[in-house]
N, C-alpha and C positions, 0 to 999 in steps of 0.2 A: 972096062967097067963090067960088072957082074951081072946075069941077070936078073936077081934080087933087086940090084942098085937099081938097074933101067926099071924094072919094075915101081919101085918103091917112088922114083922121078916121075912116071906117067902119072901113078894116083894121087901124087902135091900138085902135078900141074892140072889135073883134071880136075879138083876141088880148087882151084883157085881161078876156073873159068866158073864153072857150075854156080860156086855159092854167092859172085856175085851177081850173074844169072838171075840167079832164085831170088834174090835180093832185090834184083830189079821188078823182077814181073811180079812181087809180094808190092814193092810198096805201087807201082800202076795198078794194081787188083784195089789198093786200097784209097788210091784217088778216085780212082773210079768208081767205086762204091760212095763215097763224098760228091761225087757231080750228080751222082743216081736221085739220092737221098734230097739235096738241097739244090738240084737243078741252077736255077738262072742268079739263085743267091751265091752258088761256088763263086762262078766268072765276076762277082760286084764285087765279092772279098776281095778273091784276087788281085782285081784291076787296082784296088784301094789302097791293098796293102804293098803290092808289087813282091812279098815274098810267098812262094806257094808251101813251104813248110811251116811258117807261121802260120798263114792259112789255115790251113789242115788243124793244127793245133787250135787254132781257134773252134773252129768248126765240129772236132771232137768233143772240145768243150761245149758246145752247145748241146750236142747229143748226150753226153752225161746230165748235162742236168736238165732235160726232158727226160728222165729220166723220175726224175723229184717230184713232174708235176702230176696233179690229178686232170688229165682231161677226158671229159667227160662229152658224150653225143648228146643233142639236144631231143627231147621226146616232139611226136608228131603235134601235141597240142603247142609247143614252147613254138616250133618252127614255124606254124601256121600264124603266132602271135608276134611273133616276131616280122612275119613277112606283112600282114596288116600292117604295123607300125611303120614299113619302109613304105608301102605305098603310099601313107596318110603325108611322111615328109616329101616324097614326093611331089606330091599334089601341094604342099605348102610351098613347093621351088617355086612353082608358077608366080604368085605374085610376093612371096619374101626370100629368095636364094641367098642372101646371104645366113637369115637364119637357119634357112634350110639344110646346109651345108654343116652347121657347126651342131644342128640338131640328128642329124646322120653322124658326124664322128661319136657324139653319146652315142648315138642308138650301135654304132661298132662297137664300141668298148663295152656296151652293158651284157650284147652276145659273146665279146671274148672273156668276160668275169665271169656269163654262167657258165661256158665252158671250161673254165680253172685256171686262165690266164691271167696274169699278173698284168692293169691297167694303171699304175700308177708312172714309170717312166716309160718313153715312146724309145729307147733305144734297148731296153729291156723287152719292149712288148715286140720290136724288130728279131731280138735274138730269138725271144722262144717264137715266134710266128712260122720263124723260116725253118724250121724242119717239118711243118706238118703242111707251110702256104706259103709256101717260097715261090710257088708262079705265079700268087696274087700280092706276094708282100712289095714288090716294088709301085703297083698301084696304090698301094696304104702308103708309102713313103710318098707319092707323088700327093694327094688329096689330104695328107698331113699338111705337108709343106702351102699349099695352096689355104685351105685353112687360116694356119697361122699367119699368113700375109694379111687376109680378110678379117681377121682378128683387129686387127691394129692399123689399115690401110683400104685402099681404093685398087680394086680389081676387080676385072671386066665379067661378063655375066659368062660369055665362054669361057674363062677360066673356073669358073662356080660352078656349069655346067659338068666340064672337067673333072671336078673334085670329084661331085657327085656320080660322075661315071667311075671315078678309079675306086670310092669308099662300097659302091656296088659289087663290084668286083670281089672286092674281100669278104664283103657280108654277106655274099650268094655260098660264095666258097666255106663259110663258117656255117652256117648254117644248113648246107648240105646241097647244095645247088638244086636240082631240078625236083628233090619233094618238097616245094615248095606248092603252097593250094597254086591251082590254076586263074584264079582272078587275081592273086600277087604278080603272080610270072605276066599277064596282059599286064598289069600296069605299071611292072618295074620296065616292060619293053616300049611303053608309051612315050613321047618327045618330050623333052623338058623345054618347055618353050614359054615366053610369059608374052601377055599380051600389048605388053608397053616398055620403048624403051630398049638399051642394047648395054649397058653398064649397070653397075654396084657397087656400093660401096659400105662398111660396116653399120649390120641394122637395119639396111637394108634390102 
């Protein structure tokens, strides 16, 4: 064999290690850039859909179209009036948690509308949430869910209480978490406790 030949041999077998190589640590660069981006929401797809190239695909999709949206930061006056309104429902847990509860999902969606969020379907508002509050959107999924049972059923006031902790979670996060005035931040950390009684049920 020639030395050209053995030459010409080493630089096909060296590109046929190399580029799948490259191949690999391009597309690891670009999960990982997907786990970065959408944190604990990657691992939910995932486990969901059991395929991680779907996945990804989806998940790309998601990020093209936040793309499309207008979202917008909320001004110090909007956030300050926002964070009153959660204290006041708050303060409403104490003796109506069921209304309280279903008056906090409004008061979430009317802060993800002025931010430019589309509120009309809950698996829509899941998709765009989770590239900008993917560490807060499984507690909107949880206090959804709880919710909608209190909606139409009998459930306990620690589950109400629940909701209202996991819909806090989001709303702090939407609206900027700690500028919020300092007498909202005392009362959204106050107990939610009512003075009578350990159950609820719709309306109540």
């Amino acid at each position: 064999m020639s030395t050209e030949t053995v030459m010409w041999v080493a630089v096909i077998v060296g590109v046929m290690v190399v580029v799948p190589a490259v191949g690999f640590f391009w597309l690891r660069r670009r999960r990982d850039r997907l786990r970065e981006r959408f944190g604990p929401e990657y691992e939910r797809t995932a486990a969901a859909a059991g395929d991680r190239r779907a996945v990804e695909r989806e998940l790309r999709a998601r990020r093209a179209r936040s793309g499309t949206l207008d979202i917008q930061a909320l001004d110090p006056d909007a956030r300050r009036a926002y964070a009153e309104r959660w204290a006041a429902v708050q303060e409403r847990f104490v003796n109506e948690p069921s209304p309280a509860v279903s008056e906090a999902d409004l008061l979430v969606r009317a802060v993800m509308a002025k931010r430019g969020y589309g509120t009309e379907d809950f698996a829509q508002q899941a998709s765009d949430l989770s590239l900008r509050h993917s560490r807060t959107l499984e507690h909107y999924r949880q206090a959804h869910e709880i919710s909608g049972r209190a909606a139409g059923s009998w459930v306990s006031i620690q589950e109400l209480r629940q909701a209202m902790t996991h819909y806090h979670a989001l709303f702090d996060d939407l609206i900027g978490g700690d500028q919020r005035p300092l007498r909202a931040r005392a009362a959204a950390r106050a107990p939610l406790t009512r003075p009578h009684g350990t159950t609820a049920g719709p309306g109540r």
